[in-house]
C-alpha positions in Angstrom: 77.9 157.0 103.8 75.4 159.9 104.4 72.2 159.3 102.8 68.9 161.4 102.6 65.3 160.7 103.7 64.4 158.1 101.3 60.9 157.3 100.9 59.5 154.1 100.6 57.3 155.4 96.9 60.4 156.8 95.3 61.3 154.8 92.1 64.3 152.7 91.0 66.4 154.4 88.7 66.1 153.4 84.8 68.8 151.1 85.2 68.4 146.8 83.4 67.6 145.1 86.3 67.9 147.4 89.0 64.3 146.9 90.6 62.7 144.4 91.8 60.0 142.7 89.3 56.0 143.2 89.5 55.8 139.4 91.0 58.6 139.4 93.5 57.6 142.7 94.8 53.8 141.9 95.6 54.9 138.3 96.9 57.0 140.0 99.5 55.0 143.1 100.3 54.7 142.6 103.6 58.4 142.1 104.4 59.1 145.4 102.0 56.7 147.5 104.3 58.1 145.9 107.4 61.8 146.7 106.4 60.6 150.0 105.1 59.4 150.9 108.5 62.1 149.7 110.3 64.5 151.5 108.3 62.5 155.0 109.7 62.5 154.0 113.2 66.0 153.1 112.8 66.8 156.9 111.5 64.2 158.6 114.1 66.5 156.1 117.1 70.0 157.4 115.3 68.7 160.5 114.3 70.3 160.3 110.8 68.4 159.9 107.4 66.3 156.8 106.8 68.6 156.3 103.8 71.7 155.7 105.9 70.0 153.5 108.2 69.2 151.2 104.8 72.6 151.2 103.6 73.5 149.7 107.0 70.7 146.9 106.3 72.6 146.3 102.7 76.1 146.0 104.3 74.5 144.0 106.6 73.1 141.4 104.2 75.8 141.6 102.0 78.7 140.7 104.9 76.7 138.0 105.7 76.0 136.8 101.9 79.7 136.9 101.1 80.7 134.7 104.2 81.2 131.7 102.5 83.9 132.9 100.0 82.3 131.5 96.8 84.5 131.8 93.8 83.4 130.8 91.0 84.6 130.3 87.8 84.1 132.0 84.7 81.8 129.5 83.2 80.2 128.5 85.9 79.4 132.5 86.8 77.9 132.6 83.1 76.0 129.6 83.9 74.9 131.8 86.9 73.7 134.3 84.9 71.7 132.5 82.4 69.5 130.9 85.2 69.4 134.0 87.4 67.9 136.1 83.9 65.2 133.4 83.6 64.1 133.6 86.6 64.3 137.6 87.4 62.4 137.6 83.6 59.7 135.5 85.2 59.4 137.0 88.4 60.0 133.7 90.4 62.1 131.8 92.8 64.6 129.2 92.5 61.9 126.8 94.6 59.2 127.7 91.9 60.7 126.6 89.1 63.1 123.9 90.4 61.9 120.2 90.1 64.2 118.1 92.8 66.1 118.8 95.1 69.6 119.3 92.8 68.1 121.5 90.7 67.0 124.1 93.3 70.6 123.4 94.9 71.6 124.6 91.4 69.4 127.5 91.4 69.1 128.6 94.3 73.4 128.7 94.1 72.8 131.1 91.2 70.2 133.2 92.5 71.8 134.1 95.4 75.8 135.0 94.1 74.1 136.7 91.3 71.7 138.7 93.5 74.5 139.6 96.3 76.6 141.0 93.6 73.6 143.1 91.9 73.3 144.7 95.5 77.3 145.4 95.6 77.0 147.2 92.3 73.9 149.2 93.6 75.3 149.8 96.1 78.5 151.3 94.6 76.2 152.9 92.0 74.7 154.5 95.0 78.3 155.7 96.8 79.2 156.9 93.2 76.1 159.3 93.1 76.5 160.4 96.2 79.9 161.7 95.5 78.7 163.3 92.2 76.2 165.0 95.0 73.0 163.3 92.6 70.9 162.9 95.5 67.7 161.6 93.2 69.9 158.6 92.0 71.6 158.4 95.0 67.9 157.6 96.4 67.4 155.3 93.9 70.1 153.6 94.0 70.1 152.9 97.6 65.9 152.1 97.5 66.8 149.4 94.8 69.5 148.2 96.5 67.7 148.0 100.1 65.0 146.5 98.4 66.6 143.5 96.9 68.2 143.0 99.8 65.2 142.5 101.8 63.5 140.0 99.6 67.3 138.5 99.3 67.5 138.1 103.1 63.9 136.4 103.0 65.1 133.7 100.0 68.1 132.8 101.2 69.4 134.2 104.9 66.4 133.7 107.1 66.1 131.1 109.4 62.9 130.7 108.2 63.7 130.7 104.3 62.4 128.5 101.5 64.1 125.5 101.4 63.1 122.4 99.3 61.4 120.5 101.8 58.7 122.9 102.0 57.7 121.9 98.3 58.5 118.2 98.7 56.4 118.1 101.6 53.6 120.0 99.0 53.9 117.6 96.6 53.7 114.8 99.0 50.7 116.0 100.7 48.5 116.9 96.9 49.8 113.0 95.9 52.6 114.3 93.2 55.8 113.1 92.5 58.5 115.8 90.8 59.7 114.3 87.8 63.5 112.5 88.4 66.2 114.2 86.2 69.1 112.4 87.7 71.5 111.3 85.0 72.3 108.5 86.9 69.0 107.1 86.6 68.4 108.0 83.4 71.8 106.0 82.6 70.7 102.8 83.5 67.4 103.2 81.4 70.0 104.7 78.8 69.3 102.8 75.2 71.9 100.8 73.9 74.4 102.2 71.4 72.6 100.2 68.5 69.3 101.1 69.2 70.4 104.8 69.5 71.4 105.1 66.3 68.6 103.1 64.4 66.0 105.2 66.5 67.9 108.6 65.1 68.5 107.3 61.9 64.3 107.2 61.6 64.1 110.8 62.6 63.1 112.7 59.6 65.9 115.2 58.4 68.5 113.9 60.9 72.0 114.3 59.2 74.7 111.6 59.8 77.2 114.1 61.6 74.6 114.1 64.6 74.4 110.1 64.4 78.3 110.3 64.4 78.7 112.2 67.3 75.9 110.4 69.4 77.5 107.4 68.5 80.8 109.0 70.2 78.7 109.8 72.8 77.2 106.4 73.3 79.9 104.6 73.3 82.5 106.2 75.2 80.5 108.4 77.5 83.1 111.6 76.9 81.9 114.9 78.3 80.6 117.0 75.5 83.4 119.7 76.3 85.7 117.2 75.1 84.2 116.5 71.9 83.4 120.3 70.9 87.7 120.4 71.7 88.1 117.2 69.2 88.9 113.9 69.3 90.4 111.4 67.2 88.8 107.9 66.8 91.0 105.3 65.3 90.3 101.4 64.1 91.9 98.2 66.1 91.6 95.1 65.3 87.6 94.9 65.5 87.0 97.8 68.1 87.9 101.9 68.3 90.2 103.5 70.1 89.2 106.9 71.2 92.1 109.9 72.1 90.3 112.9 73.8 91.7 115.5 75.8 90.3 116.7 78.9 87.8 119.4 79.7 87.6 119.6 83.5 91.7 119.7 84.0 94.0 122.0 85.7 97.5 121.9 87.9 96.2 118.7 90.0 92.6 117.9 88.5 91.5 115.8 85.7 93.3 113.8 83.0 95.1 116.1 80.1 94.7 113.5 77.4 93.9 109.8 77.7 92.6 106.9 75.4 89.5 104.7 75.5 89.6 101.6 73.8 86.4 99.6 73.5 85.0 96.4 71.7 81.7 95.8 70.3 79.4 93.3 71.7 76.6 91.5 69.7 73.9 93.1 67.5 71.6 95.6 69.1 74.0 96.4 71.6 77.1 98.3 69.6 78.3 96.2 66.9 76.6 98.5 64.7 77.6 101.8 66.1 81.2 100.5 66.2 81.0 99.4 62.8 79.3 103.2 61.8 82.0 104.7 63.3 85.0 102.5 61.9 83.2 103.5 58.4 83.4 107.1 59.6 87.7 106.8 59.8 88.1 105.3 56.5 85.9 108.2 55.2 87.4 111.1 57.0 90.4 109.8 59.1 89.0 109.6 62.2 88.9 113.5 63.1 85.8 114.4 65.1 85.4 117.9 66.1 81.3 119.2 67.4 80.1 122.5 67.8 78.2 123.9 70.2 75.3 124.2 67.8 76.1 120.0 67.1 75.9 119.5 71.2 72.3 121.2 71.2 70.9 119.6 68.1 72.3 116.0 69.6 70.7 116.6 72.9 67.2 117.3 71.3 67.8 114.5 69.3 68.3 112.1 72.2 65.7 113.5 74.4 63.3 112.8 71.1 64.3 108.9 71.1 63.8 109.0 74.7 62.9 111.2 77.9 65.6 112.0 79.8 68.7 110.6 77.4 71.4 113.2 77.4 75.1 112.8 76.6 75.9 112.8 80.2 73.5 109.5 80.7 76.0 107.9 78.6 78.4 108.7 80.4 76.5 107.1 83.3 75.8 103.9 81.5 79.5 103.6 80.0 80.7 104.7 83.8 78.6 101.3 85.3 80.2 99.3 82.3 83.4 100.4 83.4 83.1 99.6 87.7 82.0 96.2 85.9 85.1 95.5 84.5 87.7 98.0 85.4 89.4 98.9 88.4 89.7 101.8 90.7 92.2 103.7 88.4 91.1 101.8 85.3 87.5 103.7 86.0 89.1 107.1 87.1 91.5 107.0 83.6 88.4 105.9 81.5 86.0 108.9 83.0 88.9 111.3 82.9 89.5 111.7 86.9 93.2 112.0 88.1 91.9 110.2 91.6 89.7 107.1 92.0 87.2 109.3 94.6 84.8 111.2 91.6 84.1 108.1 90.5 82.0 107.0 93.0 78.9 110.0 91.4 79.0 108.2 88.4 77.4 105.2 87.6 77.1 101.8 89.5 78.8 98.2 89.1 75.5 96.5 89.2 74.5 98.4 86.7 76.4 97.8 84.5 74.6 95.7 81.3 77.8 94.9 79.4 76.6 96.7 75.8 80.2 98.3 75.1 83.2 95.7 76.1 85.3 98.2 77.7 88.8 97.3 77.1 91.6 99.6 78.6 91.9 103.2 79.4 95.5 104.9 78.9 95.5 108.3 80.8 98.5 111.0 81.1 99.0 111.5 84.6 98.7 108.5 87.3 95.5 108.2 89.3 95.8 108.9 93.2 94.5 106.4 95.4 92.5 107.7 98.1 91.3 106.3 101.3 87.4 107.1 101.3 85.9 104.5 99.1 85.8 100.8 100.6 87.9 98.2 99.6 86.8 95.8 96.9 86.2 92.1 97.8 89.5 91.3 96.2 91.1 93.7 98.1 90.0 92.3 101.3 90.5 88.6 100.5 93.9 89.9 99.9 94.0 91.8 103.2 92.6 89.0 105.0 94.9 86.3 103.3 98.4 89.0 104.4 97.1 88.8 108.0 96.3 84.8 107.9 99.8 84.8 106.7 101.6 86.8 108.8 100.0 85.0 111.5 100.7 81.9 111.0 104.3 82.3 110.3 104.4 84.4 113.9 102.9 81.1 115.8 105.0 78.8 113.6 108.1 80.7 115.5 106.0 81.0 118.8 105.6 77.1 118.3 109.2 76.3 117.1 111.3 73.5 119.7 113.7 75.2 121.4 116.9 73.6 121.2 118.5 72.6 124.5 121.9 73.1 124.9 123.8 70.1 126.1 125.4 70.6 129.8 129.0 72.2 129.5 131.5 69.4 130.8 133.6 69.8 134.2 136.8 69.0 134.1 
């Protein structure tokens, strides 16, 4: 690709996005000037334009941005997008705004796929002008492009790149702690069922349709996909039983439909949301369908009650219930896994406080065993007790009397 002398005070074309923001560009002025002059000596060496010798920097960056073959999926590349427009709005980094380490994993994942393929399109943007022969936007093109690539090569390629520990070790070091958003954790300070919904019912202007689908929420810890697709809650005896299709499923992944069955345990823990949801069937029948709007409004609802309290703690909390009770498979069916290895980022046996009695959990397609989690102590009192056994039957035969067969008589 032939490209003219491109200067480094030539402006980005008037194109969303195309440049690189007032913040990011005086943070990393010095690698900008650096690259800048690198890309003339480069030409002068080659004796070709200074723009060509920065379209071999892009290729460059963008061969090795695209080595590790990240797909995503659709929703996860809008998800992406949302968190790469905050930040490129702001001017920052993934590490500015990120607050442990998962969350700059998170970040830092969308920052950088979104970024390399802002470079590809200005970089075809670029080859597209050239072609036109509109060497000004060609110029452009290629400076914005070169650009973002440098500051991209600085974030996430270079050896000596921002990584998390450089701000843990801040934060260490001025006595600060970054606040703990694990779900995990905040499912074992998770309220119980009961106290939820007394706590939302005293929340002034709070309808009952959010204290209904909390109370889904609370007590079978279902991903709020699943409840946004619909579910359908139906009365036993003295519990619920919950059918819910599933949102993370495809050809070998997840559980298509399964049912939850729970019973309630004493007052404060979820005899009352049980009993506020079996008064919810005989009103409606038992169909339960949220909208997104619904998720949002229940989220800032439960983060109002308390910090950190999410439907996905829940789903912590109802997971630790369940490795309480439940077996391998029983635990993969009831969280919705089609293999008994997810379950082991969910959740933990010991912490399990018994507010929801967990009954059974019916799902569509058998659970695959899988060889990575230890055995369970029954498990290997049953292992140990095959071994005693086949031991003791192999010395029993070792031990046996021979019989001795009497002498054959001459004759």
């Amino acid at each position: 690709m032939n490209r003219n002398s491109t200067p480094a005070t030539d402006t980005p074309p008037a194109d969303h996005g195309a440049g690189l923001s007032v913040g990011l560009r005086a943070r990393y002025a010095d690698q900008l000037t650096q690259a800048h002059t690198l890309a003339q000596a480069e030409g002068l060496r080659l004796r070709t334009p200074a723009g060509v010798a920065m379209d071999r920097a892009i290729r460059m960056v963008l061969d090795e941005a695209t080595a590790t073959g990240a797909n995503p999926s659709p929703a996860t590349v809008a998800a992406y997008r949302r968190d790469h427009a905050r930040l490129w709005a702001a001017g920052a980094t993934p590490l500015d705004h990120a607050s442990t380490r998962a969350h700059f994993d998170r970040l830092r994942s969308a920052c950088r796929w979104v970024e390399a393929q802002e470079i590809a399109r200005l970089r075809t943007l670029a080859e597209t002008a050239r072609k036109a022969k509109d060497t000004d936007a060609m110029r452009a093109y290629t400076l914005a492009a070169f650009e973002r690539a440098t500051v991209f090569r600085a974030l996430y390629l270079a050896p000596d790149r921002p990584t998390w520990a450089h701000k843990a070790a801040a934060l260490r070091a001025a006595g600060l702690r970054p606040a703990s958003k694990s779900k995990r954790k905040a499912g074992r300070q998770a309220l119980s069922p009961d106290r939820l919904l007394v706590a939302l019912a005293r929340q002034p202007g709070r309808c009952a349709r959010a204290e209904s689908l909390a109370c889904v929420f609370a007590l079978f810890g279902i991903r709020p996909a699943e409840l946004v697709r619909g579910v359908v809650l139906e009365k036993t005896a003295t519990g619920l039983r919950l059918a819910v299709a599933g949102a993370k499923v495809d050809a070998v992944r997840g559980q298509p439909l399964r049912v939850l069955e729970v019973e309630p345990t004493r007052r404060g823990q979820s005899a009352l949301a049980v009993a506020f949801l079996r008064a919810y069937v005989d009103d409606t029948g038992g169909d339960l369908a949220a909208t997104p709007a619904d998720v949002v409004a229940v989220r800032r609802a439960m983060r109002q009650v308390q910090p950190g309290l999410s439907p996905y703690a829940y789903r912590h909390a109802r997971a630790s219930d369940a490795k309480a009770t439940q077996g391998r498979a029983g635990v993969a069916a009831w969280l919705g896994h089609s293999n008994d290895r997810t379950q082991s980022g969910y959740g933990h046996a010991r912490s399990g406080r018994g507010a929801v009695a967990i009954k059974t959990a019916t799902a569509s397609r058998p659970v695959r065993q899988t060889k990575t989690l230890p055995p369970t102590l029954a498990q290997r009192f049953a292992k140990v007790a095959t071994r005693l056994a086949a031991r003791t039957s192999s010395q029993s035969a070792t031990n046996a009397p021979t019989r001795r067969r009497s002498p054959r008589p001459r004759w």
